[in-house]
RODODO-119189 format. One record per residue (C-alpha): residue number from 1; x, y, z. Coordinates in nm, 2 decimals. Example, Ala and Ser with C-alpha at 12.3 -4.5 7.8 and 13.67 -1.06 7.14 Angstrom:
REM residues 2
(koltor 1,(1.23,-0.45,0.78)) (koltor 2,(1.37,-0.11,0.71)) 
***
This chain:
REM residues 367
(koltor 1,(6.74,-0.61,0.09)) (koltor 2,(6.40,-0.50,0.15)) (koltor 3,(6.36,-0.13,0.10)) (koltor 4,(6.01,0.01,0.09)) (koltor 5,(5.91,0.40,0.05)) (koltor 6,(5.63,0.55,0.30)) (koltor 7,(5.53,0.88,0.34)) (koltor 8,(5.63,1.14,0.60)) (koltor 9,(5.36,1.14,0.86)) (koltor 10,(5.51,1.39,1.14)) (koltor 11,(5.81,1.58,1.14)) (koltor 12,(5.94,1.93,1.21)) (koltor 13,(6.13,2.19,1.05)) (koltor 14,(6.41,2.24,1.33)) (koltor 15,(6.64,2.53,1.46)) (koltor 16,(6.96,2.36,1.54)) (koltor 17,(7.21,2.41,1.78)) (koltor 18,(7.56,2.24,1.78)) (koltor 19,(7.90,2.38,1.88)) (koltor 20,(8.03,2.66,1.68)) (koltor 21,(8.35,2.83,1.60)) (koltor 22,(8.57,2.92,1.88)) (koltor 23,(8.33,2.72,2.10)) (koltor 24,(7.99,2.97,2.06)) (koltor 25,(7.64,2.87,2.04)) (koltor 26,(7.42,2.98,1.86)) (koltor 27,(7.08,2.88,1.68)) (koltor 28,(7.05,2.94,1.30)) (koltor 29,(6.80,2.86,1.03)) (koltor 30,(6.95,2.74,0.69)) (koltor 31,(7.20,3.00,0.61)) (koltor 32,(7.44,3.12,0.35)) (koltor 33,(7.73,3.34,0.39)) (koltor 34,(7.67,3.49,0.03)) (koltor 35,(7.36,3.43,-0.14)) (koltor 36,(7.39,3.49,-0.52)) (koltor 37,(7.03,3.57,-0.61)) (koltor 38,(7.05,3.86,-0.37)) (koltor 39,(7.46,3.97,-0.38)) (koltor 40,(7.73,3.94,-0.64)) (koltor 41,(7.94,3.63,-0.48)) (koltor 42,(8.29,3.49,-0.55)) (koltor 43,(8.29,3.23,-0.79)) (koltor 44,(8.24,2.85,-0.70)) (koltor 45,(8.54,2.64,-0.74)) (koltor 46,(8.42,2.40,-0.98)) (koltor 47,(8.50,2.02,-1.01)) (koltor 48,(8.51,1.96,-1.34)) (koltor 49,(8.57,1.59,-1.30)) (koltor 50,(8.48,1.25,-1.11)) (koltor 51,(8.67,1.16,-0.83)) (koltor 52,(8.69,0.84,-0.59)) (koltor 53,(8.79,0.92,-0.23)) (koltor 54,(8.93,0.64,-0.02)) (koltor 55,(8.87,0.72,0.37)) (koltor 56,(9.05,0.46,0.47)) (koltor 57,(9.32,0.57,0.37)) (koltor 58,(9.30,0.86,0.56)) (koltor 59,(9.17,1.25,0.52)) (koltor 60,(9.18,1.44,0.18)) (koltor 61,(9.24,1.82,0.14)) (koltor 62,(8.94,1.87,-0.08)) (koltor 63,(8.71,1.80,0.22)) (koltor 64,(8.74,2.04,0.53)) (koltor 65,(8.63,1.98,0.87)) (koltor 66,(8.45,2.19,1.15)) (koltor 67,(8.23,2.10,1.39)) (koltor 68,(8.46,1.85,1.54)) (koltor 69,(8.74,1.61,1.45)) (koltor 70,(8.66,1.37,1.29)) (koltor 71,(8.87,1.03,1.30)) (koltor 72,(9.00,0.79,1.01)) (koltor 73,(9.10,0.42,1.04)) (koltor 74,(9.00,0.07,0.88)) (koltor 75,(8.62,0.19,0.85)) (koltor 76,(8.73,0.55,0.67)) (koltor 77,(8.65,0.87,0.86)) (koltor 78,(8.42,0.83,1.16)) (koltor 79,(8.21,1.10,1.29)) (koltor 80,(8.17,1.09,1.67)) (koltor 81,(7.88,1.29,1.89)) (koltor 82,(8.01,1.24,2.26)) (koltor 83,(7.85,1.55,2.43)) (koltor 84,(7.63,1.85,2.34)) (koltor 85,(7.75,2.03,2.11)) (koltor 86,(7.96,1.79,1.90)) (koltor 87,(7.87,1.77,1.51)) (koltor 88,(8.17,1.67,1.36)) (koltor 89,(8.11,1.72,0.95)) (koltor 90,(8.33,1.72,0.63)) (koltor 91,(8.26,1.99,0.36)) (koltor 92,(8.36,2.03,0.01)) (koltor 93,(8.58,2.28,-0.14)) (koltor 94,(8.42,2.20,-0.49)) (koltor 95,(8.14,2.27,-0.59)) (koltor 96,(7.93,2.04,-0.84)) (koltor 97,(7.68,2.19,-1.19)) (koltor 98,(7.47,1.85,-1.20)) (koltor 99,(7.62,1.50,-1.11)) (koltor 100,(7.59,1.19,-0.93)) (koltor 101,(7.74,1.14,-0.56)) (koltor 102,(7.78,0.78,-0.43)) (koltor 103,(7.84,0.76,-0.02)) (koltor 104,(7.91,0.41,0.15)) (koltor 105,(7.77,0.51,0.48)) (koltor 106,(7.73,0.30,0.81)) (koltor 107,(7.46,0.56,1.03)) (koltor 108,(7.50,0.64,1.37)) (koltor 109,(7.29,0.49,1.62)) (koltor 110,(7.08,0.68,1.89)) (koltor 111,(6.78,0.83,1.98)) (koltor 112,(6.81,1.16,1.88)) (koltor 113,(7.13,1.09,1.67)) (koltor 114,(7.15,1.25,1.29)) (koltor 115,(7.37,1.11,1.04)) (koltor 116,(7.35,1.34,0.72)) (koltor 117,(7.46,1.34,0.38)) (koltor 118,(7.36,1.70,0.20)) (koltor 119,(7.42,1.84,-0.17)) (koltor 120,(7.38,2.21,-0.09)) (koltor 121,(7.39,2.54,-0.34)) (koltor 122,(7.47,2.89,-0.18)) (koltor 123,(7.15,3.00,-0.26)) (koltor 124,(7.02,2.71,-0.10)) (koltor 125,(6.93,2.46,-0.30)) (koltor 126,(6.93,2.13,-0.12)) (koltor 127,(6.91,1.80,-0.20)) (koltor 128,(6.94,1.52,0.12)) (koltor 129,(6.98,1.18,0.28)) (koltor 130,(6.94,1.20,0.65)) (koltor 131,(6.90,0.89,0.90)) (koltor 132,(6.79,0.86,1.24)) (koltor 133,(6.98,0.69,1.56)) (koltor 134,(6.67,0.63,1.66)) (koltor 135,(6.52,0.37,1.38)) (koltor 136,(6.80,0.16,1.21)) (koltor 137,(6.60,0.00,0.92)) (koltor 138,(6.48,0.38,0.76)) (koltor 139,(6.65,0.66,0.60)) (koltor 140,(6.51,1.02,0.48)) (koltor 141,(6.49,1.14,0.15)) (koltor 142,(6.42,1.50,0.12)) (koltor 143,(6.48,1.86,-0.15)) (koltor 144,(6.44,2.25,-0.09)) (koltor 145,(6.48,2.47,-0.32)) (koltor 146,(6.62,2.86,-0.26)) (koltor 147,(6.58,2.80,0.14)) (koltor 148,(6.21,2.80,0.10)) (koltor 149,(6.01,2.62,0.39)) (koltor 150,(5.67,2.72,0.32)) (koltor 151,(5.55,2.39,0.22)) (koltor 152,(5.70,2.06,0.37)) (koltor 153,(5.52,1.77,0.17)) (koltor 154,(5.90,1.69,0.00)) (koltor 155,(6.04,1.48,0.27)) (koltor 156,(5.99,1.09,0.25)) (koltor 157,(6.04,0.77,0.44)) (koltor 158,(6.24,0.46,0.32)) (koltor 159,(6.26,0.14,0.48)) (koltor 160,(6.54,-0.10,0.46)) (koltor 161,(6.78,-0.34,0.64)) (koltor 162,(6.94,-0.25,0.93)) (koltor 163,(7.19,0.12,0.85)) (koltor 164,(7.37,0.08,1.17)) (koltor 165,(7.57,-0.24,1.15)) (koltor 166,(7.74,-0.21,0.84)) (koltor 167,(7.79,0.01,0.49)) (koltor 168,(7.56,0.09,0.28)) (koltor 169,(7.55,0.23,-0.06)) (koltor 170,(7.36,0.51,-0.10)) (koltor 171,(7.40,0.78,-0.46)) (koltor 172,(7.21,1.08,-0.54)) (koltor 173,(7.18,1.11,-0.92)) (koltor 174,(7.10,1.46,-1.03)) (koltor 175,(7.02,1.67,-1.35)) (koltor 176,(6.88,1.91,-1.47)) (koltor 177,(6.54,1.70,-1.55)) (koltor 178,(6.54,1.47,-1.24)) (koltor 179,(6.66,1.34,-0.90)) (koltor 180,(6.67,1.00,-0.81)) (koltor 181,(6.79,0.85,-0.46)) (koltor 182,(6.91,0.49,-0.48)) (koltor 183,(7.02,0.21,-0.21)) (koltor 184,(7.24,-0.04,-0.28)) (koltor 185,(7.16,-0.04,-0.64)) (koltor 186,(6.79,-0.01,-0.56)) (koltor 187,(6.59,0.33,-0.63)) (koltor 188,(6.39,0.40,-0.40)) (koltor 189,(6.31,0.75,-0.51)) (koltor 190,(6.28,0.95,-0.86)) (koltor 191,(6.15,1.32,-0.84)) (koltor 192,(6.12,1.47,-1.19)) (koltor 193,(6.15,1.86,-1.24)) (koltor 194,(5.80,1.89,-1.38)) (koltor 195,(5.69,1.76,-1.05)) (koltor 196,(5.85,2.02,-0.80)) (koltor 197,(5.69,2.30,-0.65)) (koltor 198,(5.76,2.66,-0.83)) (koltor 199,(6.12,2.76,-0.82)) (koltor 200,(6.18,2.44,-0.58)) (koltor 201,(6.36,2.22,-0.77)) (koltor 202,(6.76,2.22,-0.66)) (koltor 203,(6.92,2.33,-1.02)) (koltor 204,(7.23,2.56,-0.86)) (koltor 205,(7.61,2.41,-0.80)) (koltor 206,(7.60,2.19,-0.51)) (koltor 207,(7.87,2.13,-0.22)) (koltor 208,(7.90,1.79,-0.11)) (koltor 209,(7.84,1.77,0.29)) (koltor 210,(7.84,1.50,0.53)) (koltor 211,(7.85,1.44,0.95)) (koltor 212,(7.65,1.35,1.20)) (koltor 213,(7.47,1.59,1.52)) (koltor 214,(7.26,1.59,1.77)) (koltor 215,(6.91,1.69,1.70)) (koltor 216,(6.74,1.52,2.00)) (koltor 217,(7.01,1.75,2.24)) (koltor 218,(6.80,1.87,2.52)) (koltor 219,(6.94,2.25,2.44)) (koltor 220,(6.76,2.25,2.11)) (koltor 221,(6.38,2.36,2.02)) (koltor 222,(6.11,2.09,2.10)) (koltor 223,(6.03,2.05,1.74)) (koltor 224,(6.39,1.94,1.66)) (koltor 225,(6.37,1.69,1.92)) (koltor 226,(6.10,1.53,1.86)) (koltor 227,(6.20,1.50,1.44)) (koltor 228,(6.51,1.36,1.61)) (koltor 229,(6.30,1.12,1.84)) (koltor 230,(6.56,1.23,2.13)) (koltor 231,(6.61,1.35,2.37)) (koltor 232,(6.94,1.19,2.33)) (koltor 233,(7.09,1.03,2.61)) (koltor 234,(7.47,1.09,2.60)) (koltor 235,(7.53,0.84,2.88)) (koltor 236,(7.47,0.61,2.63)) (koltor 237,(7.73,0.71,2.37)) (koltor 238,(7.94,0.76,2.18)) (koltor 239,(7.74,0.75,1.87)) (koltor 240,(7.94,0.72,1.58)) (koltor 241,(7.89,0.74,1.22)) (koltor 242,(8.13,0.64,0.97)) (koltor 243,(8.20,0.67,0.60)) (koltor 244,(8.43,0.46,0.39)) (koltor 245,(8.42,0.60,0.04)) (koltor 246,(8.28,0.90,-0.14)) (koltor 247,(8.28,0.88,-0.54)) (koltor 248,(8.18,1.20,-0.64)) (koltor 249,(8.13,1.30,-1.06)) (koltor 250,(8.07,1.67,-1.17)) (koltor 251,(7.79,1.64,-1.52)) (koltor 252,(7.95,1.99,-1.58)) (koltor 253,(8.35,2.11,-1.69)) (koltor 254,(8.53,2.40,-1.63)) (koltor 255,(8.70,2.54,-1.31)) (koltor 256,(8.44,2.77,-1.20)) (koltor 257,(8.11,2.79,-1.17)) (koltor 258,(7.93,3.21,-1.15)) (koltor 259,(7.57,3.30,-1.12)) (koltor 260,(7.47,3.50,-1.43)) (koltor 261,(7.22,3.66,-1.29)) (koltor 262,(6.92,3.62,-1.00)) (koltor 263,(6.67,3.40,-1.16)) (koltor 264,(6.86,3.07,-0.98)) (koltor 265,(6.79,2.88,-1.30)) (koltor 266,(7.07,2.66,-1.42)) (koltor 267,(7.06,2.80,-1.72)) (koltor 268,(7.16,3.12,-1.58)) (koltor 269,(7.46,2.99,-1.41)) (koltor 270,(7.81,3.00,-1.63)) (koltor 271,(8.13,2.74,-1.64)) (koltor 272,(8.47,2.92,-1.66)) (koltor 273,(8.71,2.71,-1.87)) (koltor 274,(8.40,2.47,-1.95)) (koltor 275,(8.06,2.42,-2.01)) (koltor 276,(7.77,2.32,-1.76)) (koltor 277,(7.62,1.95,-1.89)) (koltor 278,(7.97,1.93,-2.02)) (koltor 279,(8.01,1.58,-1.87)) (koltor 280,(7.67,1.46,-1.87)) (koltor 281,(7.71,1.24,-2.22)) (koltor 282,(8.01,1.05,-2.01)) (koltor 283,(7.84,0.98,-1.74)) (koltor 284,(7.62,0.66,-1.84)) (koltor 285,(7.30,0.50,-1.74)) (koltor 286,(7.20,0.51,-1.40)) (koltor 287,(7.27,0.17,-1.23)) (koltor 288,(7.02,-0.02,-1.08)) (koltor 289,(6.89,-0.39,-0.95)) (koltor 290,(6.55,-0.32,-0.84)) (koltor 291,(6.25,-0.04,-0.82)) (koltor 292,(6.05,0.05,-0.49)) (koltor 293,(5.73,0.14,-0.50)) (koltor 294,(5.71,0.50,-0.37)) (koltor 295,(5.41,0.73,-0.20)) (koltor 296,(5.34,1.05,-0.34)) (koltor 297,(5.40,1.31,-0.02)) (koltor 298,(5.12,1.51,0.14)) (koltor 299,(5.08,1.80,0.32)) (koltor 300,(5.17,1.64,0.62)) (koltor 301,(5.50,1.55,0.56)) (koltor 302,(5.73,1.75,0.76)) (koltor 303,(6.11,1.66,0.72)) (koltor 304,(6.29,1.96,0.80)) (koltor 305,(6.53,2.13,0.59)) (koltor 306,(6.91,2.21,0.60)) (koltor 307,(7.10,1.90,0.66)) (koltor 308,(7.29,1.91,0.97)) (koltor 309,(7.21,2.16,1.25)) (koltor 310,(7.41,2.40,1.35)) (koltor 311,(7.54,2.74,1.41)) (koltor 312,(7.54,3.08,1.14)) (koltor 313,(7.89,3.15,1.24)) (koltor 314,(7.97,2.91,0.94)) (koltor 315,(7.79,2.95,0.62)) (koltor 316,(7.71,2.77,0.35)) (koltor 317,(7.92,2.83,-0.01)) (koltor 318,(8.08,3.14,-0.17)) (koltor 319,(8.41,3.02,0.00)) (koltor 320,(8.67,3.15,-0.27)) (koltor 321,(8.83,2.82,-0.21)) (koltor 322,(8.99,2.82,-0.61)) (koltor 323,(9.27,2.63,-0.60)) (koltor 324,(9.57,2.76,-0.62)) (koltor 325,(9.73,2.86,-1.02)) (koltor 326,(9.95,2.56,-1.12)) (koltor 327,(9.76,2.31,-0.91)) (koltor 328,(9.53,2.03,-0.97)) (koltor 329,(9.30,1.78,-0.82)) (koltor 330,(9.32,1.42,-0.86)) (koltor 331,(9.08,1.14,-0.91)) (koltor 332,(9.14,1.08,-0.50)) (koltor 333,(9.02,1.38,-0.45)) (koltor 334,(9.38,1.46,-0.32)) (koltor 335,(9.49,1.84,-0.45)) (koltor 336,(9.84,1.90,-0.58)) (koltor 337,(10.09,2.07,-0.76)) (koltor 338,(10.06,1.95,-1.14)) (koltor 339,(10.38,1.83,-1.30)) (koltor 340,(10.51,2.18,-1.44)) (koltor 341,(10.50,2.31,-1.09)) (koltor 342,(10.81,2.36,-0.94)) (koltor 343,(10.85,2.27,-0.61)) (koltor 344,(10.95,2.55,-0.46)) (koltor 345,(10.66,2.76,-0.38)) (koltor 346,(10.48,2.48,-0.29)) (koltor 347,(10.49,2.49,0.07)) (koltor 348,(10.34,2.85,0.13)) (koltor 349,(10.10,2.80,-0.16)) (koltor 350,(9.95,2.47,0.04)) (koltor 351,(9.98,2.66,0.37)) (koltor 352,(9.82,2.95,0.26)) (koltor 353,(9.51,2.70,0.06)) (koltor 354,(9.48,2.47,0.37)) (koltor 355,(9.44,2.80,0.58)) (koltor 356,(9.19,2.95,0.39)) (koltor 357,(8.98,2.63,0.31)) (koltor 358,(8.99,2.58,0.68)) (koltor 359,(8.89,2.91,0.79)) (koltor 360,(8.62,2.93,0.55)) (koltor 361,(8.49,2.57,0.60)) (koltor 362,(8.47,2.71,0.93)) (koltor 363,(8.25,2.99,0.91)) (koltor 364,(7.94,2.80,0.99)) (koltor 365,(7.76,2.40,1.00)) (koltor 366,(7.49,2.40,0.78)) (koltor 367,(7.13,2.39,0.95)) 
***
C-alpha cells in the first residue's frame, strides 16, 4: 500500500448541523454535557479491559446509537447518509485512561460525505481519523486538546489506496507520552507529548465514537462545506460507511475513572477499583510493517475539530452509564449478568441500563 503524509493546506473549523433528538436542528460547536474542569461530573464508566467487537455479528449494548439507525449484515454495521440531516453514529458507554483502538473501516464515498472515527474526553480532549467522500486514496489525522481551536496547525493529510472499496485497518495507539496513527500496519503518524501545544495534548478518558455525516449539506456554514468538498448531492446516494470490527484495549484498570481536580492532567484523574497505566505493561509493542515519512504542520493547516457534526442536544461524556452491580462486560464487548447473578432481576436491570444508555447516548452528536 502506498501511504504518504502531506500537510494540511486548507481547511475550516466547521459548525455542523445534522438531525437531532426528536427531529430538531440545531448548530453546535464541540460540546460537553458536563465538563469536569469546570463542574464536578458523574464518574466515567471505566473499561478496564480489551475487547474485540464482531459487527457482523450484529449490534452490541456497549455501543449506543443516535443520529440514525444504523444497519448490520455481512460487512458489520453500516452507516447510511440518505438525506439532510442523517448522521447515523455509534458511541461508547466506556470510557478509556490511555489505550489502543483498532477500527476495520470501509469510508463512505461522496462529495461532501464524512466518515469519522473519534477518541473524545468530556473535557474535550480529542484525538481523530476522519475521511472524505470526496477523495478515496486520503484520510485525516488530527488532536485538540480541552476544546481549544485557537490554533489549527494539528490536522494532517495521508495518502493511501483507495478507502472506499474495501476495509481498512486503521489503530490509534495512545499514552501518556505519545500518539501514533497507523494504516494497515503502517504508521503514518507519531505525535509525542513534548511536541503539543500547551495544555493540548489529549491525556483525559476517552469515549470511542464512530459514524459518518454530511458536512458538505447545503444547510450548513460555508466553511464546513467547503472542508467537506460538498455540497453533497444526495441524488447521488446513498452514501454508506461501514465498519466490521472494533478491538478496543483500556492501558488503565478499575471500573471508574473521576477527575481529581481541574488541571485536566492525567495525573490528576483517579481509577476506582484500579489504577490508571494499570494495563499499559500488557499491552506490548506497537505493531508495525513500514514508516511514512511525515510533514511537520503549519499554520495553515486547518482541519477542524469535533469529529462528527452535529447538534448540542447530545453531549459529549459524563453519561452515568455504570453498569449495573452484578454485571459485567465481556471481551465482545457484549454486557451481562456475571455468573453469581441470578436471573431474576435481570430483565428490569437491562431495561432500565438499555434506557438510560440510550437516552443519554442521545443527548447530543458530537461536533
Amino acid at each position: 500500500m502506498h501511504i504518504q503524509t502531506i500537510m494540511t493546506s486548507s481547511a475550516w473549523r466547521y459548525v455542523a448541523a445534522a438531525a437531532a433528538l426528536l427531529s430538531c436542528r440545531a448548530t453546535a460547536q464541540t460540546y460537553t454535557s458536563c465538563n469536569p474542569l469546570t463542574s464536578t461530573c458523574p464518574a466515567d464508566t471505566a473499561l478496564g479491559m480489551a475487547i474485540d467487537v464482531d459487527f457482523t455479528q450484529g449490534e452490541v449494548n456497549s455501543f449506543t446509537k443516535s443520529g440514525g439507525e444504523p444497519t448490520y449484515g455481512s460487512d458489520g454495521v453500516t452507516f447510511t447518509v440518505s438525506r439532510s440531516g442523517d448522521a447515523p453514529q455509534l458511541t461508547s458507554v466506556f470510557y478509556i485512561m490511555f489505550g489502543r483502538v483498532e477500527i476495520s473501516l470501509k469510508a463512505a464515498p461522496g462529495a461532501g460525505i464524512v466518515s469519522s472515527f473519534v477518541l473524545q474526553s468530556d473535557c474535550l480532549d480529542e484525538i481523530d481519523w476522519e475521511w472524505l467522500g470526496a477523495d478515496s486514496t486520503e484520510v485525516q489525522s488530527n488532536y485538540f486538546g480541552k476544546g481549544q481551536t485557537t490554533s489549527y496547525n494539528r490536522g494532517q493529510f495521508h495518502e493511501m489506496g483507495n478507502n472506499q472499496n474495501g476495509f481498512v485497518t486503521y489503530v490509534i495507539d495512545w499514552t501518556s507520552d505519545r500518539i501514533v496513527w497507523t494504516i494497515d500496519g503502517t504508521v503514518v503518524r507519531t505525535l509525542q507529548a513534548s511536541e503539543a501545544e500547551p495544555n493540548q495534548y489529549p491525556q483525559t478518558p476517552m469515549q470511542v465514537k464512530f459514524g459518518a455525516w454530511s458536512g458538505g449539506d447545503p444547510s450548513n456554514a460555508q466553511g464546513t462545506i467547503q472542508w467537506a468538498r460538498g455540497p453533497t448531492d444526495y441524488s447521488q446516494g446513498p452514501f454508506s460507511m461501514s465498519v466490521k470490527t472494533v478491538k478496543v484495549t483500556d492501558y488503565s484498570t478499575g471500573h471508574s475513572y473521576t477527575y481529581g481536580d481541574t488541571s485536566g492532567n492525567w495525573q490528576s484523574i483517579r481509577s476506582d477499583g484500579g489504577q490508571v497505566n494499570g494495563n499499559l505493561g500488557n499491552a506490548g509493542t506497537l505493531t508495525s510493517t513500514a514508516v511514512a515519512s511525515g510533514s511537520t504542520s503549519t499554520s495553515s493547516a486547518n482541519v477542524p475539530a469535533g469529529g462528527i457534526g452535529g447538534s448540542s442536544s447530545q453531549s459529549s461524556g459524563s453519561s452515568n452509564n455504570n453498569l449495573p452491580e452484578g454485571w459485567v462486560m465481556t471481551s465482545e464487548g457484549k454486557i451481562i449478568p456475571s455468573s453469581s447473578t441470578t436471573l431474576r432481576p435481570v430483565f428490569p436491570i437491562v431495561f432500565i441500563f438499555t434506557l438510560c444508555a440510550t437516552l443519554a447516548g442521545s443527548r447530543r452528536f458530537w461536533s
